[in-house]
PQR file with spaces between the fields and no chain letter, atoms N, CA, C, O and H, PARSE charges and radii, in Angstrom:
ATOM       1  N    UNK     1      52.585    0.955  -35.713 -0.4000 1.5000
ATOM       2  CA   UNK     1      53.028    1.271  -37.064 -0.0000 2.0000
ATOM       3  C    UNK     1      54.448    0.771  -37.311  0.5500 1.7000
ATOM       4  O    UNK     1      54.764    0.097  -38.291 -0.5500 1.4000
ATOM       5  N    UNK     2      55.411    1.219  -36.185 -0.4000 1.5000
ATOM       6  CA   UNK     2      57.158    0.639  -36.476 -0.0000 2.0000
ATOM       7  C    UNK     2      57.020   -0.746  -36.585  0.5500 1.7000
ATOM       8  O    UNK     2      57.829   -1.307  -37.324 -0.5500 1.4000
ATOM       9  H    UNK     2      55.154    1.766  -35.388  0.4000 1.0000
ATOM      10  N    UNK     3      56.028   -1.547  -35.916 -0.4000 1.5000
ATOM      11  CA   UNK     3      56.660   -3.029  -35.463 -0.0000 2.0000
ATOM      12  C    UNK     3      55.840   -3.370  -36.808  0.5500 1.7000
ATOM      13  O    UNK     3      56.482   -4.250  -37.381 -0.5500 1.4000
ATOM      14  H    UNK     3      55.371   -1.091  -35.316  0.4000 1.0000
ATOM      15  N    UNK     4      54.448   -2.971  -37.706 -0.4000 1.5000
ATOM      16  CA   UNK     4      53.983   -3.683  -39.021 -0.0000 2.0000
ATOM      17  C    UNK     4      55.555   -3.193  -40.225  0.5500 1.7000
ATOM      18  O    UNK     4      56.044   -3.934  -41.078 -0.5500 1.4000
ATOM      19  H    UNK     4      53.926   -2.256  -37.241  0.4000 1.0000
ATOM      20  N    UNK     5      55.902   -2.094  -39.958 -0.4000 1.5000
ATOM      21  CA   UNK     5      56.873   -2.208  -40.913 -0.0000 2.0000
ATOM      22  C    UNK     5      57.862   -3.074  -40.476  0.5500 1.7000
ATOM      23  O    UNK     5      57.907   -4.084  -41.178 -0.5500 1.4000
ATOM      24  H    UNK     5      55.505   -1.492  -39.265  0.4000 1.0000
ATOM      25  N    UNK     6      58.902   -3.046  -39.319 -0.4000 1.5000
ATOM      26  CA   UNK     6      59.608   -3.817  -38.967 -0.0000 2.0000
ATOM      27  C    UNK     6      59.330   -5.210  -39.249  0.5500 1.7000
ATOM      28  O    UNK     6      60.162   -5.600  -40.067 -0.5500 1.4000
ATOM      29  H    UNK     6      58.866   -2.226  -38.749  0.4000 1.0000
ATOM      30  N    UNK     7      58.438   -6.223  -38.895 -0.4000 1.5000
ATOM      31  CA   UNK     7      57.642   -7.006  -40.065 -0.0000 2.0000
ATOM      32  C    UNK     7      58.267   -7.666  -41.526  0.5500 1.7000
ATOM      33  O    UNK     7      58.938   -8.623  -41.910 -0.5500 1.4000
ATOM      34  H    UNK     7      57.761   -5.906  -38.230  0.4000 1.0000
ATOM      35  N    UNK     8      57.462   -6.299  -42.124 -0.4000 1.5000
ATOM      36  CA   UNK     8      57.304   -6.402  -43.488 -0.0000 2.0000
ATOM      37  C    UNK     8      58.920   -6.614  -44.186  0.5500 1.7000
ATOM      38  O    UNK     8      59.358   -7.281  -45.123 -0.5500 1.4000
ATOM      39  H    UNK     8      56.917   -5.521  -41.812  0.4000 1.0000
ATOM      40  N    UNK     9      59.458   -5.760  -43.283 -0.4000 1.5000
ATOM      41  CA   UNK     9      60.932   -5.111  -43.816 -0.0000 2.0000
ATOM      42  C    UNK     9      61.829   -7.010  -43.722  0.5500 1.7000
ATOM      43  O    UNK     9      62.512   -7.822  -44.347 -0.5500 1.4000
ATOM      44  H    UNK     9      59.102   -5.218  -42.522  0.4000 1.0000
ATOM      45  N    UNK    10      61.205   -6.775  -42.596 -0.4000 1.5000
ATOM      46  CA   UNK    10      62.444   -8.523  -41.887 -0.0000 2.0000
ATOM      47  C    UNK    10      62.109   -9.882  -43.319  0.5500 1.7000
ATOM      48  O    UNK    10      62.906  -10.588  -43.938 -0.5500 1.4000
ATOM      49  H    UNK    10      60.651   -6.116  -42.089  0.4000 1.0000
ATOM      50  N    UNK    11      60.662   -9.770  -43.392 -0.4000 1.5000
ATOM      51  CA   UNK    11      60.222  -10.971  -44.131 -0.0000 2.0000
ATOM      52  C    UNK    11      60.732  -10.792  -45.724  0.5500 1.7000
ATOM      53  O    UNK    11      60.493  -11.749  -46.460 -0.5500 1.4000
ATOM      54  H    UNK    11      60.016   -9.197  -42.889  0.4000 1.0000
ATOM      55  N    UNK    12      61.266   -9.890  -46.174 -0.4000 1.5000
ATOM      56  CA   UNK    12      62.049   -9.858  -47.345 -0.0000 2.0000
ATOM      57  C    UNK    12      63.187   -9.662  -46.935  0.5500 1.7000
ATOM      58  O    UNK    12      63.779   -8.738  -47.493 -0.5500 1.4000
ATOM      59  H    UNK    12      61.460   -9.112  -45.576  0.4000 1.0000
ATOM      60  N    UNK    13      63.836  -10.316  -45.981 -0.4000 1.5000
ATOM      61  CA   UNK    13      64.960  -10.660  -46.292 -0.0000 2.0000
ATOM      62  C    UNK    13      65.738  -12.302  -45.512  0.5500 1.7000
ATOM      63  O    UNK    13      65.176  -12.653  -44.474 -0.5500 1.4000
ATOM      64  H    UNK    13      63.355  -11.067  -45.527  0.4000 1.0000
ATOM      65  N    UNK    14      66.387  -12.795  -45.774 -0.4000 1.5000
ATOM      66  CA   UNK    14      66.328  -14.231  -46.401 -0.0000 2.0000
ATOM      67  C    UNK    14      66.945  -14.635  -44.848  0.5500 1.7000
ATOM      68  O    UNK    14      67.587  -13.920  -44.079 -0.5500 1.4000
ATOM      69  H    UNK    14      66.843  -12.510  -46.617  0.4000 1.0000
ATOM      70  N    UNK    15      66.500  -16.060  -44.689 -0.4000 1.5000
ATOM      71  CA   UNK    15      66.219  -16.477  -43.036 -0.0000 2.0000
ATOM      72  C    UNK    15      67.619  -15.950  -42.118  0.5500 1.7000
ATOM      73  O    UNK    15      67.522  -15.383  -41.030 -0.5500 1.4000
ATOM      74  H    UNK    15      65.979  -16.641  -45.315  0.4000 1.0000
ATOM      75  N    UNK    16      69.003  -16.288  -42.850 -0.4000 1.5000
ATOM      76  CA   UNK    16      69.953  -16.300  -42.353 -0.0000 2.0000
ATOM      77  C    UNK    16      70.135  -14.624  -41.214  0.5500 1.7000
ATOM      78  O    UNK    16      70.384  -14.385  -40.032 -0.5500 1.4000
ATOM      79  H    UNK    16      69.082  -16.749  -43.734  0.4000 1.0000
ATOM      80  N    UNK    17      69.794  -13.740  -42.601 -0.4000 1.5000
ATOM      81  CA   UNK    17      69.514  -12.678  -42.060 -0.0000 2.0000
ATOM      82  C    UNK    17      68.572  -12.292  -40.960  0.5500 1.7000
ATOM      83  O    UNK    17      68.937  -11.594  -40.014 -0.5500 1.4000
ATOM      84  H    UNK    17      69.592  -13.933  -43.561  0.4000 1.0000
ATOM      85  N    UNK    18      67.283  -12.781  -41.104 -0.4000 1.5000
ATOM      86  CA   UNK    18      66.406  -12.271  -40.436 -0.0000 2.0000
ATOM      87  C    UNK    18      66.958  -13.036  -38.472  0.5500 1.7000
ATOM      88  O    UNK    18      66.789  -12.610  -37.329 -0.5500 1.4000
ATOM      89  H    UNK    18      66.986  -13.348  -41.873  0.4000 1.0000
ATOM      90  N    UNK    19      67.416  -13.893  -38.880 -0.4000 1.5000
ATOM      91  CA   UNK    19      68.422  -14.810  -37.666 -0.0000 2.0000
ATOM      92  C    UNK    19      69.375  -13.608  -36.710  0.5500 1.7000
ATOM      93  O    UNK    19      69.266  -13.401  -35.502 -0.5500 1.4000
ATOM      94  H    UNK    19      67.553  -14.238  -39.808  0.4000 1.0000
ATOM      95  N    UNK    20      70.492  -12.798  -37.870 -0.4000 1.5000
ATOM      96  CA   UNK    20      71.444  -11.795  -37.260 -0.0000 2.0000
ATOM      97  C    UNK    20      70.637  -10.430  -36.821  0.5500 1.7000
ATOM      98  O    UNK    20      71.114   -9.518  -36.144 -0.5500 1.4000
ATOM      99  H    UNK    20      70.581  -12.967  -38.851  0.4000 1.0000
ATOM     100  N    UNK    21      69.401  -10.493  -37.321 -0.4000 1.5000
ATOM     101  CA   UNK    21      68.509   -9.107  -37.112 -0.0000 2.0000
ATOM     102  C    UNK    21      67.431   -9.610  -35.529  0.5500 1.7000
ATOM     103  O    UNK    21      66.646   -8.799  -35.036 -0.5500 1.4000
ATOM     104  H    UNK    21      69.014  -11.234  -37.870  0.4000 1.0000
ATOM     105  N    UNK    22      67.616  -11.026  -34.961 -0.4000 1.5000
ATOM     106  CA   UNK    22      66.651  -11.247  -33.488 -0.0000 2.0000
ATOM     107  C    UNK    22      68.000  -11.238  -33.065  0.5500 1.7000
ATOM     108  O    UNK    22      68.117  -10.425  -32.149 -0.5500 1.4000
ATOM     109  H    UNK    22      68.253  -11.685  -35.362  0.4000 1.0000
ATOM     110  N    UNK    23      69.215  -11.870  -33.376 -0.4000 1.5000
ATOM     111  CA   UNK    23      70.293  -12.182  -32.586 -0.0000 2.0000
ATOM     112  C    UNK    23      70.075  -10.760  -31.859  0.5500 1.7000
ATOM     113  O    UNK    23      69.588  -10.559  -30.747 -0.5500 1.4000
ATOM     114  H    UNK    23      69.120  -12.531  -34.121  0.4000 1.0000
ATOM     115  N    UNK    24      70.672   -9.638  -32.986 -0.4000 1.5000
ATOM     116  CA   UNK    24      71.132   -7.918  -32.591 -0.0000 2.0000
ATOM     117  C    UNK    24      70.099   -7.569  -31.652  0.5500 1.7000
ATOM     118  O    UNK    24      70.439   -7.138  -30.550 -0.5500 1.4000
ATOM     119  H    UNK    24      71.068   -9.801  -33.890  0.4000 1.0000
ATOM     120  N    UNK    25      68.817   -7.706  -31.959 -0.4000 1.5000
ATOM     121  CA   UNK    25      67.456   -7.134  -30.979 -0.0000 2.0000
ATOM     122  C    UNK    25      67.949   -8.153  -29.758  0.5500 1.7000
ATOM     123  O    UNK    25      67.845   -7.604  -28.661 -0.5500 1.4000
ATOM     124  H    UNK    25      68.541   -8.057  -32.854  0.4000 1.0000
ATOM     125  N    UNK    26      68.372   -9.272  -29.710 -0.4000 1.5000
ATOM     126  CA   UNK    26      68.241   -9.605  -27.961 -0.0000 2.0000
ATOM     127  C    UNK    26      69.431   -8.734  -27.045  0.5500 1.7000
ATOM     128  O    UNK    26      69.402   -8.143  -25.965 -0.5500 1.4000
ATOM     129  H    UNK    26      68.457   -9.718  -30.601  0.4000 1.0000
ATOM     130  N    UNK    27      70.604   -9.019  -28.203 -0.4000 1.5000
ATOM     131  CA   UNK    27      71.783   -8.327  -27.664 -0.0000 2.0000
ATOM     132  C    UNK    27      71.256   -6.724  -27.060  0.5500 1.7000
ATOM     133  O    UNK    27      71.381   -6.385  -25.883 -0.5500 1.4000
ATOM     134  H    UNK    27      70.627   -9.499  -29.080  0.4000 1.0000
ATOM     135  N    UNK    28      70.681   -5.898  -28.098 -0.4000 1.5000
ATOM     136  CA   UNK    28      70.536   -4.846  -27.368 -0.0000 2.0000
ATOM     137  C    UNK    28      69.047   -4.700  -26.307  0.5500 1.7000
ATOM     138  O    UNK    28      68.762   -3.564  -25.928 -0.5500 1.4000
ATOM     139  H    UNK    28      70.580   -6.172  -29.054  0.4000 1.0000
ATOM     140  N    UNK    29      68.234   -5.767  -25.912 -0.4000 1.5000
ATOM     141  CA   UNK    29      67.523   -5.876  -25.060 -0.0000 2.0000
ATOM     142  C    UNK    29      68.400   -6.075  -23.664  0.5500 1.7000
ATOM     143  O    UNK    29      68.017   -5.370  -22.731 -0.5500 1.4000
ATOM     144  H    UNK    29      68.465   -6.690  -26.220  0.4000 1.0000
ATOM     145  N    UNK    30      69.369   -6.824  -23.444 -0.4000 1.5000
ATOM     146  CA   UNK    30      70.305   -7.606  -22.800 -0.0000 2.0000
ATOM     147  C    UNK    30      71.106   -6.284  -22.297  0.5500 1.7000
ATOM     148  O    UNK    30      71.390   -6.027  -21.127 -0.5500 1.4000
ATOM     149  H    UNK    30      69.681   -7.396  -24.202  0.4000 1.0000
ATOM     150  N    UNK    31      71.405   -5.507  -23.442 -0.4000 1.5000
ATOM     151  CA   UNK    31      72.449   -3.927  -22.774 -0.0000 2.0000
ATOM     152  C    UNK    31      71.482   -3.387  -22.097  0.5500 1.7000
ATOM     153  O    UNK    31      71.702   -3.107  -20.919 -0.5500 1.4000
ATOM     154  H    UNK    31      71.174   -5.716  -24.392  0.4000 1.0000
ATOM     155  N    UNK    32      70.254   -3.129  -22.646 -0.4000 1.5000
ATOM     156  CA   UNK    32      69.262   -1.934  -22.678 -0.0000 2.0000
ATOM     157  C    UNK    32      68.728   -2.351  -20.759  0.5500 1.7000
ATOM     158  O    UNK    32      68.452   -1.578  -19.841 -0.5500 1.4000
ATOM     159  H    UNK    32      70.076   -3.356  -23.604  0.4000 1.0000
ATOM     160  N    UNK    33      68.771   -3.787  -20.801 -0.4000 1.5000
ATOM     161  CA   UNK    33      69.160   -4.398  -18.956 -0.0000 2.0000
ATOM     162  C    UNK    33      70.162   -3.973  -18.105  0.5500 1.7000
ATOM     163  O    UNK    33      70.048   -3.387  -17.028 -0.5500 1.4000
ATOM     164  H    UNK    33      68.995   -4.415  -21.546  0.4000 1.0000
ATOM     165  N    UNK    34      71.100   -4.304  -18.662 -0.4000 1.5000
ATOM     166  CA   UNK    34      72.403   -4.112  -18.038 -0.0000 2.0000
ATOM     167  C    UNK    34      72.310   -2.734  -17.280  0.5500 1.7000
ATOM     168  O    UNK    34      72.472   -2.525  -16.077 -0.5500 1.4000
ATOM     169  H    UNK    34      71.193   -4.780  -19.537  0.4000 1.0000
ATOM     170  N    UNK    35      71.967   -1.734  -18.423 -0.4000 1.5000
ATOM     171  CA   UNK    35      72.166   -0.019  -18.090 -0.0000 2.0000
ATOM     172  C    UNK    35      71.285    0.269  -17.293  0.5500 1.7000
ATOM     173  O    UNK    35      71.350    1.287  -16.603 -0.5500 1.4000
ATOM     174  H    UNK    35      71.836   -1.904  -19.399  0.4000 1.0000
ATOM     175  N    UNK    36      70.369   -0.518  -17.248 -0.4000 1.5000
ATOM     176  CA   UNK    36      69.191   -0.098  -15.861 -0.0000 2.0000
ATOM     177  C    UNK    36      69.640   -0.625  -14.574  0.5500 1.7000
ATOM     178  O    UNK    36      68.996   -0.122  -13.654 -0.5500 1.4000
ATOM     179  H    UNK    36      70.317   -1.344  -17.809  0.4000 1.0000
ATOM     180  N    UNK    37      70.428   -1.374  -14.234 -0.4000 1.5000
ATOM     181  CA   UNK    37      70.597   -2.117  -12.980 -0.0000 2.0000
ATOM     182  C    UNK    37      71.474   -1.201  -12.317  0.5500 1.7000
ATOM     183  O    UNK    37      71.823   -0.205  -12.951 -0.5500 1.4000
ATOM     184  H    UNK    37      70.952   -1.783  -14.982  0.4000 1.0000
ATOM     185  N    UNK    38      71.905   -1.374  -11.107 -0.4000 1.5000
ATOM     186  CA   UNK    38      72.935   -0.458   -9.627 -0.0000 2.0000
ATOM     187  C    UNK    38      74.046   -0.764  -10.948  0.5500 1.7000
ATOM     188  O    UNK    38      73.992   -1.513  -11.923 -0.5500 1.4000
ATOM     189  H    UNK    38      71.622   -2.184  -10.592  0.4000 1.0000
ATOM     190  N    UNK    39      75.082    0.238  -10.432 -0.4000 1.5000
ATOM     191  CA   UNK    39      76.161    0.584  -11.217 -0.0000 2.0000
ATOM     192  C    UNK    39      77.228   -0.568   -9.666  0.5500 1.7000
ATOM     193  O    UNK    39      77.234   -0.547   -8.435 -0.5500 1.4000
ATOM     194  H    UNK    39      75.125    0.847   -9.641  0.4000 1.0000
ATOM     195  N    UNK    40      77.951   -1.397  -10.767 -0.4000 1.5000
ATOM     196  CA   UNK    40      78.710   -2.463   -9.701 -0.0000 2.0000
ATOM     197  C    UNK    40      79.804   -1.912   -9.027  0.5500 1.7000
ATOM     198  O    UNK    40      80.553   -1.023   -9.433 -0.5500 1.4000
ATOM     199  H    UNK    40      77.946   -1.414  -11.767  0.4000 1.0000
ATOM     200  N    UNK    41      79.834   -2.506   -7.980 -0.4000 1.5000
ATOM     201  CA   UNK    41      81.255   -2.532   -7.302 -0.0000 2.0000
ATOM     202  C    UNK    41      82.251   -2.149   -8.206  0.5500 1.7000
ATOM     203  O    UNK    41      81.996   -1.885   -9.381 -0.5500 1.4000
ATOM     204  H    UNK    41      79.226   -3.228   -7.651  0.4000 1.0000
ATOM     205  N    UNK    42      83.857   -2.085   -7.514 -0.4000 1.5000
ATOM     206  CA   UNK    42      85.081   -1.913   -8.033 -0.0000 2.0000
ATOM     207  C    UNK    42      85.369   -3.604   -8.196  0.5500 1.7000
ATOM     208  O    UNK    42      86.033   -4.132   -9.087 -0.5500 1.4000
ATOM     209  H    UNK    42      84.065   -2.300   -6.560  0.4000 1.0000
ATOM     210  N    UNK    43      84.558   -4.384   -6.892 -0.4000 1.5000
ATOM     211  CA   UNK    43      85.451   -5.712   -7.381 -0.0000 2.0000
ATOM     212  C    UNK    43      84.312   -6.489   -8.145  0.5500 1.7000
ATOM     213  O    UNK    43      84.463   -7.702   -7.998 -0.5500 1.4000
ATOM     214  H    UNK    43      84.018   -3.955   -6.168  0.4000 1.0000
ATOM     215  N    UNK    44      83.317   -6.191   -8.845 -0.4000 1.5000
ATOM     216  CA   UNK    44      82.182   -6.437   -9.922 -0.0000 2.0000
ATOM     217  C    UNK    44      82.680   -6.442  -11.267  0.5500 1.7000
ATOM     218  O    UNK    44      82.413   -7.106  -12.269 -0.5500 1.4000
ATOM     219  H    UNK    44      83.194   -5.206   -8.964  0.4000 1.0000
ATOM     220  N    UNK    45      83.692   -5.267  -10.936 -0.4000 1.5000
ATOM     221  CA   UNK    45      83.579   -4.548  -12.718 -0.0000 2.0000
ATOM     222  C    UNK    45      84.231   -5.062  -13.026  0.5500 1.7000
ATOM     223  O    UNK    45      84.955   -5.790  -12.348 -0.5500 1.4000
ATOM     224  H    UNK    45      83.909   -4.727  -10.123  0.4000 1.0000
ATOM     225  N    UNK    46      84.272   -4.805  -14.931 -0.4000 1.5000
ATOM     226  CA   UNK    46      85.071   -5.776  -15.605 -0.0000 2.0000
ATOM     227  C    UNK    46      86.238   -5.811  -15.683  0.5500 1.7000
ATOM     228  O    UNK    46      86.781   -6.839  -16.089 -0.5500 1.4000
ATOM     229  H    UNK    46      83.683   -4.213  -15.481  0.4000 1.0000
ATOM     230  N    UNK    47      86.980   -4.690  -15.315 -0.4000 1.5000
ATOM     231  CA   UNK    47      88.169   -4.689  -14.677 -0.0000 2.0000
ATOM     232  C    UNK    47      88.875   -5.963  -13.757  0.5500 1.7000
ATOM     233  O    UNK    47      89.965   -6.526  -13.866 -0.5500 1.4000
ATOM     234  H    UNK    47      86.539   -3.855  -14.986  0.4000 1.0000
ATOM     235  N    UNK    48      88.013   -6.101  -13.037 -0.4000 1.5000
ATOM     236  CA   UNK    48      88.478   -7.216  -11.433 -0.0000 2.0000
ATOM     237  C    UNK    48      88.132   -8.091  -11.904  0.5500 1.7000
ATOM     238  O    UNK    48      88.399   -9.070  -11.206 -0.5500 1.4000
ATOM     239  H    UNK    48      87.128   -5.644  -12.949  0.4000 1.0000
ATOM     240  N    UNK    49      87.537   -8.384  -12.959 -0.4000 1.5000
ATOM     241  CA   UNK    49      86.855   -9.755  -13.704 -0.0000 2.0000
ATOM     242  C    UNK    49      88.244  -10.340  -14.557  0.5500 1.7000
ATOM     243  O    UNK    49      88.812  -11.432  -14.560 -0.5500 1.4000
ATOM     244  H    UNK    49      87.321   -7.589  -13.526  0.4000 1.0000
ATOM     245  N    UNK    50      88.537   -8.778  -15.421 -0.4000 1.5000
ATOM     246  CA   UNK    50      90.243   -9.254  -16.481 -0.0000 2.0000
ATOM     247  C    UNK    50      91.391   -9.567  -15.443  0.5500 1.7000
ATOM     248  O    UNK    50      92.205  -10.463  -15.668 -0.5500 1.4000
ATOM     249  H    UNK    50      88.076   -7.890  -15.419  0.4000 1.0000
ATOM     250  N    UNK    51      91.429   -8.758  -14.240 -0.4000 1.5000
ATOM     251  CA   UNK    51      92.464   -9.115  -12.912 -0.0000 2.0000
ATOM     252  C    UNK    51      92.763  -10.660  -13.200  0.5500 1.7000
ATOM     253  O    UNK    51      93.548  -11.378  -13.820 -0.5500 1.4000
ATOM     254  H    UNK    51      90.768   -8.030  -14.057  0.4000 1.0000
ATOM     255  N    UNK    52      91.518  -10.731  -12.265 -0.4000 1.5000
ATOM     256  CA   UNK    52      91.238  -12.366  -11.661 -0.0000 2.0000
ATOM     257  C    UNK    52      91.444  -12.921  -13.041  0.5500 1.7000
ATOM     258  O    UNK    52      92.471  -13.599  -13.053 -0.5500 1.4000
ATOM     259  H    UNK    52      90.880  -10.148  -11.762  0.4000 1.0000
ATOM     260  N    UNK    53      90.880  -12.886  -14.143 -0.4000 1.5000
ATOM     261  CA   UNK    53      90.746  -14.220  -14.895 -0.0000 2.0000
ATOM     262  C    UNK    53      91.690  -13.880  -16.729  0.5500 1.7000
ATOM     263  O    UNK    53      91.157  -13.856  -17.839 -0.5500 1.4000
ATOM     264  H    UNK    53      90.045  -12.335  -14.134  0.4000 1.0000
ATOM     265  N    UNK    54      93.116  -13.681  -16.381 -0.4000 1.5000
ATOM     266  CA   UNK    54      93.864  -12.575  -17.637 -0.0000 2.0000
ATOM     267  C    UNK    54      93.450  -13.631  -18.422  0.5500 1.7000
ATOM     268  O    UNK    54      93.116  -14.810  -18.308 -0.5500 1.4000
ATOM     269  H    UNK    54      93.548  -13.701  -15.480  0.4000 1.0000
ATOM     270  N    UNK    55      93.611  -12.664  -19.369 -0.4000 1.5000
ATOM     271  CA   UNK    55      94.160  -13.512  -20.926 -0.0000 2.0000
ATOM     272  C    UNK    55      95.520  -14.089  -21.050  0.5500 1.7000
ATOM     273  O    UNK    55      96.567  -13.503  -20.773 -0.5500 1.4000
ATOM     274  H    UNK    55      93.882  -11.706  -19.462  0.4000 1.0000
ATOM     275  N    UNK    56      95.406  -15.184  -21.452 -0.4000 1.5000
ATOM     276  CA   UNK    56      96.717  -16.304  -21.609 -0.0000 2.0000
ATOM     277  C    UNK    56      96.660  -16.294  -23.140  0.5500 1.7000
ATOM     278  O    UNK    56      95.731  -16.295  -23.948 -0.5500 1.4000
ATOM     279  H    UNK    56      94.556  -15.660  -21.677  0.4000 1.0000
ATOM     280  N    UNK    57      98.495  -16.282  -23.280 -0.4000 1.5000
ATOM     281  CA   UNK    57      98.844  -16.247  -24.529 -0.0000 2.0000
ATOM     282  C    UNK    57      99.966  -17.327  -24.723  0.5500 1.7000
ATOM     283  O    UNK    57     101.114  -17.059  -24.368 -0.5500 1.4000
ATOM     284  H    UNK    57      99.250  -16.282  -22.624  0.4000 1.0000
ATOM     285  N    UNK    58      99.642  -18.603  -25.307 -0.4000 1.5000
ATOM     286  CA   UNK    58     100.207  -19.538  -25.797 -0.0000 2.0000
ATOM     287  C    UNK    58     102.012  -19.058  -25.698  0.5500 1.7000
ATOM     288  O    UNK    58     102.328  -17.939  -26.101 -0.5500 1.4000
ATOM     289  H    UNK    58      98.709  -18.820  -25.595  0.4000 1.0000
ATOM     290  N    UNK    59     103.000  -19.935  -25.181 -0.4000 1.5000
ATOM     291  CA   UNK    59     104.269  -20.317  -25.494 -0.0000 2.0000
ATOM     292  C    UNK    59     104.908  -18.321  -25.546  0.5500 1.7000
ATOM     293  O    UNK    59     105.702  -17.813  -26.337 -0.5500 1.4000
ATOM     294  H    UNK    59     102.743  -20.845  -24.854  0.4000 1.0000
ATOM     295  N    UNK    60     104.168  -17.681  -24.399 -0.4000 1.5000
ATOM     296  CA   UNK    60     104.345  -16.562  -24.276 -0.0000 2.0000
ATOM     297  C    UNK    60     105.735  -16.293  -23.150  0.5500 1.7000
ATOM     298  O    UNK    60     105.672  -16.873  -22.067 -0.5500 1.4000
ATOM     299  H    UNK    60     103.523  -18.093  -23.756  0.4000 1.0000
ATOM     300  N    UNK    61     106.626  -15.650  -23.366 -0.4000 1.5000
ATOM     301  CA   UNK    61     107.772  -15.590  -22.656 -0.0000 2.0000
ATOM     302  C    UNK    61     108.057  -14.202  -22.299  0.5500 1.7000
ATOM     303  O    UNK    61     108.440  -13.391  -23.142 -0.5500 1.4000
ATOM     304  H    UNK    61     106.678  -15.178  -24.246  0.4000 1.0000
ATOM     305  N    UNK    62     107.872  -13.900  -21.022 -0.4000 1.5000
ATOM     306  CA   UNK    62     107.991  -12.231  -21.080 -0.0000 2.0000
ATOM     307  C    UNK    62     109.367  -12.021  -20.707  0.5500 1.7000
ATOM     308  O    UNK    62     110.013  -12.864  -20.084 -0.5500 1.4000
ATOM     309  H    UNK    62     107.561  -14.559  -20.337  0.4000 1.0000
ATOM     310  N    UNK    63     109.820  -10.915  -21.079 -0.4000 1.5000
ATOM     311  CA   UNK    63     111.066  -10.136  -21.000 -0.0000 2.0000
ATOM     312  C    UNK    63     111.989  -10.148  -19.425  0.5500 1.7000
ATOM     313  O    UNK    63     111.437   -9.706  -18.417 -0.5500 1.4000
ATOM     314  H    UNK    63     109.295  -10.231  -21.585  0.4000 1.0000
ATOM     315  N    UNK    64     113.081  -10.568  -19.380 -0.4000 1.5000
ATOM     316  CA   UNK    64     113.735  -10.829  -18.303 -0.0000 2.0000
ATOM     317  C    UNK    64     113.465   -9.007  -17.792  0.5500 1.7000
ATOM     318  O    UNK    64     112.921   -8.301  -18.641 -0.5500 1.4000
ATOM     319  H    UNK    64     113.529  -10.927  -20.199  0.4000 1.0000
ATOM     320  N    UNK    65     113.750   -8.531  -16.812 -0.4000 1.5000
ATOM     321  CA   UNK    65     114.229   -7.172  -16.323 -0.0000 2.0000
ATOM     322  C    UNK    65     115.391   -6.668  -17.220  0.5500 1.7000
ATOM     323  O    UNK    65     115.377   -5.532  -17.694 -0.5500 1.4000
ATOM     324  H    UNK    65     114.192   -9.105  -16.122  0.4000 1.0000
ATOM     325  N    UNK    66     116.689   -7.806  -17.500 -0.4000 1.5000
ATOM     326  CA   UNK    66     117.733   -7.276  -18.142 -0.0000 2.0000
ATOM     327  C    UNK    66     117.505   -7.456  -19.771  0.5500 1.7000
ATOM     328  O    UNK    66     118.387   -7.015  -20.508 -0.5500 1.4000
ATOM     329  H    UNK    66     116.701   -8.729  -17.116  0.4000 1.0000
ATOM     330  N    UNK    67     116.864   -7.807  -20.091 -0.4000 1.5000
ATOM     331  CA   UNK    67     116.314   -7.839  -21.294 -0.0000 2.0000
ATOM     332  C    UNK    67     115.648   -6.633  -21.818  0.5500 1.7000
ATOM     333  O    UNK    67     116.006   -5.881  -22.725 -0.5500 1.4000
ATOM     334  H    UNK    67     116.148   -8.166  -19.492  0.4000 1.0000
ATOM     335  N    UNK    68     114.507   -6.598  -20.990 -0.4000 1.5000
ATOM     336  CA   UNK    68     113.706   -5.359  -21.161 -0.0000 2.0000
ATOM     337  C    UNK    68     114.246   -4.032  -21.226  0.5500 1.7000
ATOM     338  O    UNK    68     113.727   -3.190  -21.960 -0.5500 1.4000
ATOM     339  H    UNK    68     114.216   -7.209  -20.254  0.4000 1.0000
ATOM     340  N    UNK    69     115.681   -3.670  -20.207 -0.4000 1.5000
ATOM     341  CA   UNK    69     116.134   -2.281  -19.800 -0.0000 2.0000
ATOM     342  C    UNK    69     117.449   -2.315  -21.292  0.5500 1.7000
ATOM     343  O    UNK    69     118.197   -1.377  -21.566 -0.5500 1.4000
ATOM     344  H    UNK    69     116.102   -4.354  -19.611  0.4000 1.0000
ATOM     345  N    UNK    70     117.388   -3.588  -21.991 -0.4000 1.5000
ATOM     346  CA   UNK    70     118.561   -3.853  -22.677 -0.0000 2.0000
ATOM     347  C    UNK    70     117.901   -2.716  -23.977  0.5500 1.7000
ATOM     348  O    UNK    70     118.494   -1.851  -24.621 -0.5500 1.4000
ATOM     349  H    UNK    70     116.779   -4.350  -21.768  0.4000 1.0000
ATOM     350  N    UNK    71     116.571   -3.117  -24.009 -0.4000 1.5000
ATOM     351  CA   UNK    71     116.158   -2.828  -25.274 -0.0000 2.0000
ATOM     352  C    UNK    71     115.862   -1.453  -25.649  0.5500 1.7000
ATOM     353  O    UNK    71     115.489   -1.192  -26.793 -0.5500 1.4000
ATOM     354  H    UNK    71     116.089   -3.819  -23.486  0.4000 1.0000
């Protein structure tokens, strides 16, 4: 019964959409994976992932020590 309405519902509405409405269903097929698998390591998680691989910020200059304690 959900999936003839689900269907009906998708096909009135216009391709672009019906595109962001399989995108969302894989995405949450893809979590709905994730949450079933062993819960990872400390050096798995996404934590040790941002460690290892930071975010870089263009022409970024961080604060001397005497700079920082200045402020």
């Amino acid at each position: 019964m959900i999936q003839a309405e689900l269907i009906a519902t998708l096909e009135q509405l216009p391709t672009a959409k019906q595109a962001e409405v399989l995108d969302f269903a894989r995405f949450l097929v893809q979590r709905t994976q994730l949450d079933q698998t062993e819960p990872k390591t400390l050096a798995e998680s996404s934590l040790a992932q941002w460690i290892r691989n930071p975010l870089g910020v263009k022409d970024f200059q961080p604060l001397s020590r005497e700079d920082a304690n200045a402020r």
